[in-house]
C-alpha positions as CSV (number, residue, x, y, z in Angstrom):
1,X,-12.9,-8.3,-26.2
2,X,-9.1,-6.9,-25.4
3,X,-7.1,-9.2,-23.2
4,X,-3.9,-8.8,-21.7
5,X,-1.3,-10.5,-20.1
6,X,-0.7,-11.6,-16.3
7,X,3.2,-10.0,-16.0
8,X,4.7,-11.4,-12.8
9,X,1.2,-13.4,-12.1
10,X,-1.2,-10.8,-11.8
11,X,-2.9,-7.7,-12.6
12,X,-3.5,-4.5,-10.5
13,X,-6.9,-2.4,-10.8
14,X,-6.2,0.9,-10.5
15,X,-7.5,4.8,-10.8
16,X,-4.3,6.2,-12.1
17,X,-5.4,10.0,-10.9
18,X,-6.3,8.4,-7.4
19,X,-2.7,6.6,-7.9
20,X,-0.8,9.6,-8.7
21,X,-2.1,11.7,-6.1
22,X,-1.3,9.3,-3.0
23,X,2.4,8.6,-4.6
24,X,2.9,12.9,-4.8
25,X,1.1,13.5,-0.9
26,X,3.7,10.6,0.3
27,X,6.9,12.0,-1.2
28,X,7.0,8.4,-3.2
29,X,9.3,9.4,-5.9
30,X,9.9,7.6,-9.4
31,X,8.5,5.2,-11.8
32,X,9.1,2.2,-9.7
33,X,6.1,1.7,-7.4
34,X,6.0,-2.1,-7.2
35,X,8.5,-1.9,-4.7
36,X,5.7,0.3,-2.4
37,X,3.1,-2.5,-2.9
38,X,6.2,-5.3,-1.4
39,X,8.5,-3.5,0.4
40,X,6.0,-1.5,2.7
41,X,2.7,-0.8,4.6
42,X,1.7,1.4,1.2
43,X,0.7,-1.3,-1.0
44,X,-1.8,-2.0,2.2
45,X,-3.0,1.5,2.8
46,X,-3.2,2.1,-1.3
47,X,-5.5,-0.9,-1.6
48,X,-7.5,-0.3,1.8
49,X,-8.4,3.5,0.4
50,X,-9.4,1.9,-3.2
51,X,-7.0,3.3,-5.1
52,X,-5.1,0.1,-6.4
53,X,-6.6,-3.2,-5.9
54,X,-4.2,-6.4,-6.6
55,X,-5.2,-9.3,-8.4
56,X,-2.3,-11.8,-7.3
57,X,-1.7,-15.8,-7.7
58,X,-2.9,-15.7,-11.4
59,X,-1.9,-18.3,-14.4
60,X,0.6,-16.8,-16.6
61,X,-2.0,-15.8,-20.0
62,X,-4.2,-13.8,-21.3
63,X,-7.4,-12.3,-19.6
64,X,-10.4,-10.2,-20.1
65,X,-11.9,-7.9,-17.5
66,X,-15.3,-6.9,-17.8
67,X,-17.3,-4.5,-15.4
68,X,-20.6,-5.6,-14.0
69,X,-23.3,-3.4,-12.5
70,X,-26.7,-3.6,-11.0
71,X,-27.5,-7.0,-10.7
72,X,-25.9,-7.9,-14.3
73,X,-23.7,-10.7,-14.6
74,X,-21.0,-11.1,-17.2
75,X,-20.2,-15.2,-15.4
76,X,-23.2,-17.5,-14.9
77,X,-22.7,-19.3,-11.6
78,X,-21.2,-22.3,-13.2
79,X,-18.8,-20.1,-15.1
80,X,-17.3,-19.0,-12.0
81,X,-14.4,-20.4,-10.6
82,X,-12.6,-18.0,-8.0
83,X,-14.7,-15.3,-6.2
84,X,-13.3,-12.4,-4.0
85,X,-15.2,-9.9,-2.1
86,X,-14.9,-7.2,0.3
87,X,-13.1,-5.1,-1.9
88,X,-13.6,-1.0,-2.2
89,X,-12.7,1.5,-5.3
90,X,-12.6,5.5,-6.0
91,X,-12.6,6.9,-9.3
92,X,-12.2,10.6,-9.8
93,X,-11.6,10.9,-13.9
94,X,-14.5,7.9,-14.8
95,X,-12.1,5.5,-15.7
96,X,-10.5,2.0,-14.1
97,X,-7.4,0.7,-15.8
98,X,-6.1,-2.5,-15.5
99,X,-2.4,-3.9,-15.7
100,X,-0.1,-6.5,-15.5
101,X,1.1,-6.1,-11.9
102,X,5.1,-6.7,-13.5
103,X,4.2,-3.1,-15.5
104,X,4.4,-1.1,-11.5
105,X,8.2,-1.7,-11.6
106,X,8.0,1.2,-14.5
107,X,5.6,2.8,-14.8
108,X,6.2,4.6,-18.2
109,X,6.0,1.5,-19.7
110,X,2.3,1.0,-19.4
111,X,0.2,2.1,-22.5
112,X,-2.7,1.1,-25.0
113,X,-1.6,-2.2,-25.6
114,X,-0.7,-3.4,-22.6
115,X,-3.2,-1.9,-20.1
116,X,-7.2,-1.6,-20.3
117,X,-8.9,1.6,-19.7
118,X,-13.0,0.5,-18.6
119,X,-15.5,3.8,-18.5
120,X,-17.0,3.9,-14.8
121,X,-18.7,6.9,-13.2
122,X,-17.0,9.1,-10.4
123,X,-17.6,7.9,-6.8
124,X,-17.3,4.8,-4.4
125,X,-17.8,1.5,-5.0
126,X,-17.6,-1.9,-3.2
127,X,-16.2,-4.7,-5.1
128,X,-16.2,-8.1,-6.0
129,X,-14.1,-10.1,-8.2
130,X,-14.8,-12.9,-9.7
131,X,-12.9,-15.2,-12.5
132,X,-13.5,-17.9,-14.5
133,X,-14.3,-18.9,-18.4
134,X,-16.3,-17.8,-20.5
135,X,-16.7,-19.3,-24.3
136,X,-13.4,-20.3,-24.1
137,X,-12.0,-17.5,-22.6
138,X,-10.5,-17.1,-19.6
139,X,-12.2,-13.3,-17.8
140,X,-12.2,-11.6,-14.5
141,X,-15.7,-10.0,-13.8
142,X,-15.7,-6.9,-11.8
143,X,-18.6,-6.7,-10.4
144,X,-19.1,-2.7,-9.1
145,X,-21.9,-1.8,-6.7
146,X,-22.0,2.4,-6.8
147,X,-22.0,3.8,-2.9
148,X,-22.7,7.2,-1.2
149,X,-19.7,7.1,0.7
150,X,-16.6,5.2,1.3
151,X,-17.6,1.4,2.2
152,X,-15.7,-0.5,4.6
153,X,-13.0,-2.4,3.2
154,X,-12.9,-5.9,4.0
155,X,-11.0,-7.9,1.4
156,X,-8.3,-10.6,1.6
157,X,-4.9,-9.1,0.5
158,X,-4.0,-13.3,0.4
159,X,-6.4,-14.1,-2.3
160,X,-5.2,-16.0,-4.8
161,X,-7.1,-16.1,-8.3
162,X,-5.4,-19.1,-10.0
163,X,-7.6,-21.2,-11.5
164,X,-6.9,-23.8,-14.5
């Protein structure tokens, strides 16, 4: 299983198409869009309409991210150490990729090796992330629940996923 690394302590979870769009509609020009996500209300609204969800306060290494659907379950209970929920994501072009949150401050830079691309259908889903380890290996489990419509967002932007 493909693991990359936590740049600047975290990841972000994103739909790049979804991601691109909001930056053109917004006038948010260049390759720098960490500074969005800290310097102003559109890291909020980005991760509130599912486009880009953060995955802050994380040990500097190497993770996994694996999807989970309908009931399956990639941690066992007692593999589980740090468990998020209330989050939402749209994808439009069946994919979720997943990045070292450092890689936003240039966007060019991300690519094969240092990014995940995970097959997902089109549509809404709610979200909940969990991490822990498994066989020795430290993974995030995203576990996707497919929706009709938009579901209300209710995650904590605060979480913090460090676990030892």
């Amino acid at each position: 299983m493909k693991k990359i690394f936590s740049e600047r302590k975290g990841f972000v979870i994103y739909s790049p198409e979804l991601l691109t769009q909001y930056l053109q509609e917004h006038h948010l020009p260049g390759d720098n869009i960490l500074k969005y996500f800290v310097e102003n209300e559109h890291g909020d609204e980005i991760t509130k309409q599912g486009i880009a969800i953060p995955i802050i306060g994380v040990e500097e290494d190497y993770y996994a991210f694996r999807i989970s659907v309908h009931g399956e379950h990639a941690l066992h209970h007692s593999e589980v150490a740090v468990e998020s929920r209330g989050w939402i994501f749209q994808t439009t072009n069946n994919q979720m990729k997943i990045v070292g949150i450092g890689y936003l401050q240039d966007l060019t830079s991300i690519n094969d090796e240092n990014s995940i691309t995970l097959n997902l259908e089109n549509g809404w889903y709610s979200l909940q992330i969990k991490g822990g380890n498994k066989d020795d290996e430290k993974l995030f489990e995203l576990n996707m629940q497919k929706k009709e419509s938009q579901p209300d967002f209710s995650g904590d932007l605060s979480t913090e996923y460090y676990y030892a």
